[in-house]
C-alpha positions in Angstrom: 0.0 0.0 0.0 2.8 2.5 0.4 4.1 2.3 -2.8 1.0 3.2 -4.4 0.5 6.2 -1.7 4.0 6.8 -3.0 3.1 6.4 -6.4 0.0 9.1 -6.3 2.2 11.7 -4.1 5.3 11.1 -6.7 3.5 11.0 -10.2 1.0 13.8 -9.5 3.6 16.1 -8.5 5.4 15.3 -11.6 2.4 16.4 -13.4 0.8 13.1 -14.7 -2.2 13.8 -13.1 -4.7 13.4 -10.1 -3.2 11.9 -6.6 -3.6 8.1 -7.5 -1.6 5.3 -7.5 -2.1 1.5 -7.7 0.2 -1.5 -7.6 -0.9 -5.3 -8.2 0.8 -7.7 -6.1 1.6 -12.1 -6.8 3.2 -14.2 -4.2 4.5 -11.1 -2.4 5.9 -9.4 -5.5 5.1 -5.9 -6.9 4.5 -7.3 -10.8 2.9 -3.9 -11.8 2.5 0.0 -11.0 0.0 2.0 -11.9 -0.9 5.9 -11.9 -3.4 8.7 -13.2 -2.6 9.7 -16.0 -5.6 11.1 -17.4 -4.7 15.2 -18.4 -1.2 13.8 -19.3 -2.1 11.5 -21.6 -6.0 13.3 -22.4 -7.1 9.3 -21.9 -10.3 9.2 -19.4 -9.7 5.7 -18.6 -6.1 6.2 -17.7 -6.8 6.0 -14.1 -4.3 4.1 -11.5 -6.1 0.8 -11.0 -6.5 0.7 -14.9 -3.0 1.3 -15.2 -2.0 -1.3 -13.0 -4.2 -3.8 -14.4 -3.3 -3.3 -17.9 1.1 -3.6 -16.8 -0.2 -6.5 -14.7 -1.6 -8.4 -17.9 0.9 -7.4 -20.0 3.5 -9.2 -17.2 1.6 -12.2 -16.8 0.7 -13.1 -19.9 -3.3 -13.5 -19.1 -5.9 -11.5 -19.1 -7.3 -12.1 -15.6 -5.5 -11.5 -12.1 -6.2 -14.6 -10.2 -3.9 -14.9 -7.1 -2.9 -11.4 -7.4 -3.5 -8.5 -4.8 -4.6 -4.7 -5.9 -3.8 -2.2 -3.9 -4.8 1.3 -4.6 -4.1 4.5 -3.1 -8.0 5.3 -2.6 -11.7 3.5 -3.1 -11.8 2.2 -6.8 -14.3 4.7 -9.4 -17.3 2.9 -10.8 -14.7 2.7 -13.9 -11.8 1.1 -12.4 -14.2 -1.2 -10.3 -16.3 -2.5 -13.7 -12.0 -3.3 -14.4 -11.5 -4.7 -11.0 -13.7 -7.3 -11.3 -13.5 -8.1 -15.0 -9.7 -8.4 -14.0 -10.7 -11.1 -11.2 -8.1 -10.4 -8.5 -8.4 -12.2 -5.3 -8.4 -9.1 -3.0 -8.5 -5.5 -3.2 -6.8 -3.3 -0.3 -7.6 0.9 -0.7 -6.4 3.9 1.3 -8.1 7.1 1.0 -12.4 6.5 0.4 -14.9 7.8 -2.6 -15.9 10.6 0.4 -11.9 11.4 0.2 -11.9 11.6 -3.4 -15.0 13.8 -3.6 -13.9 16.2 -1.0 -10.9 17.5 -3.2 -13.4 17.1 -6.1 -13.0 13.6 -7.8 -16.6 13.2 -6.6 -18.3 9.8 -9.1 -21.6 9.9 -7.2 -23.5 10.8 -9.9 -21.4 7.9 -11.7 -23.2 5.8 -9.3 -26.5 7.5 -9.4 -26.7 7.2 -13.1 -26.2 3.2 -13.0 -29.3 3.0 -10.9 -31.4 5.1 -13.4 -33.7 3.2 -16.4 -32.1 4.4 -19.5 -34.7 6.7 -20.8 -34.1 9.1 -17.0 -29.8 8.8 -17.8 -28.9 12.4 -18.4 -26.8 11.0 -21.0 -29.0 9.5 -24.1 -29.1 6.5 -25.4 -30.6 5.4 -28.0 -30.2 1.3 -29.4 -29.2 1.0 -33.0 -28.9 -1.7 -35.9 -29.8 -4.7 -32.9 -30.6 -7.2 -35.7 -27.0 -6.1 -37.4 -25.4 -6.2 -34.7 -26.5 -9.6 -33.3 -24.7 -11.8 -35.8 -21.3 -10.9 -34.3 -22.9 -12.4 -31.5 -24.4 -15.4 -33.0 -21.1 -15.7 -34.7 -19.4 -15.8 -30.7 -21.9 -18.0 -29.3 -20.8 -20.8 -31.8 -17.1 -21.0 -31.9 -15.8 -23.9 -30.4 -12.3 -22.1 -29.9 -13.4 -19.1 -27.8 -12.1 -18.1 -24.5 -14.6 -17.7 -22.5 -13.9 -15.1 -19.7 
């Protein structure tokens, strides 16, 4: 945990962005670091734990984080938690909270209210498209034999 408090003191003084870091941890190892790097890189999904995970993958070879630990200098975004779990690590350890975060404006709880929303009362619209189209990709998934399921 302190080398992602390190890593969100260190990189957002260096001017990579907001104060958050991340690290993903196997059998006791650091196997990948992780920071904001969202105005550096003008990536929105360039957050810490996304980082991290994506270094971790790349490391391991895999797609998935089984046995691994993420640490991360504060409480995972709705972003970086749909990533946490799609990752699959076994734990995840933070520091600073979401109430943190908000009070030096990194505030996601309208991120959260959003998700709760039916789609037509989303402030963002969204409107469904070419279903039928777009269905035999699908149809074309469902019978491979080869695929990897995940």
């Amino acid at each position: 945990m302190r080398e992602a408090i390190r890593l969100s003191l260190e990189k957002m003084q260096a001017g990579f962005g907001g104060p958050f870091g991340a690290v993903v941890v196997k059998d006791g190892q650091i196997i990948a670091r992780g920071f904001n790097q969202v105005t550096s890189t003008n990536d929105p999904t360039c957050h810490a734990e996304v980082d991290a995970i994506r270094k971790a993958c790349q490391a391991l070879g895999t797609f998935q984080l089984a046995g691994c630990d993420l640490y991360t200098s504060c409480e995972p975004c709705p972003m970086c938690l749909g990533a946490i779990y799609w990752a699959r690590p076994a734990r995840v350890f933070y520091a600073n909270t979401k109430a943190d975060a908000a009070a030096i404006g990194f505030d996601d709880q309208f991120i959260y209210d959003e998700i709760d929303k039916p789609l037509a009362e989303r402030t963002l619209p969204m409107q469904q498209l070419l279903r039928e189209e777009a269905a035999i990709s699908f149809q074309a998934w469902a019978s491979r034999e080869d695929r990897t399921e995940y």
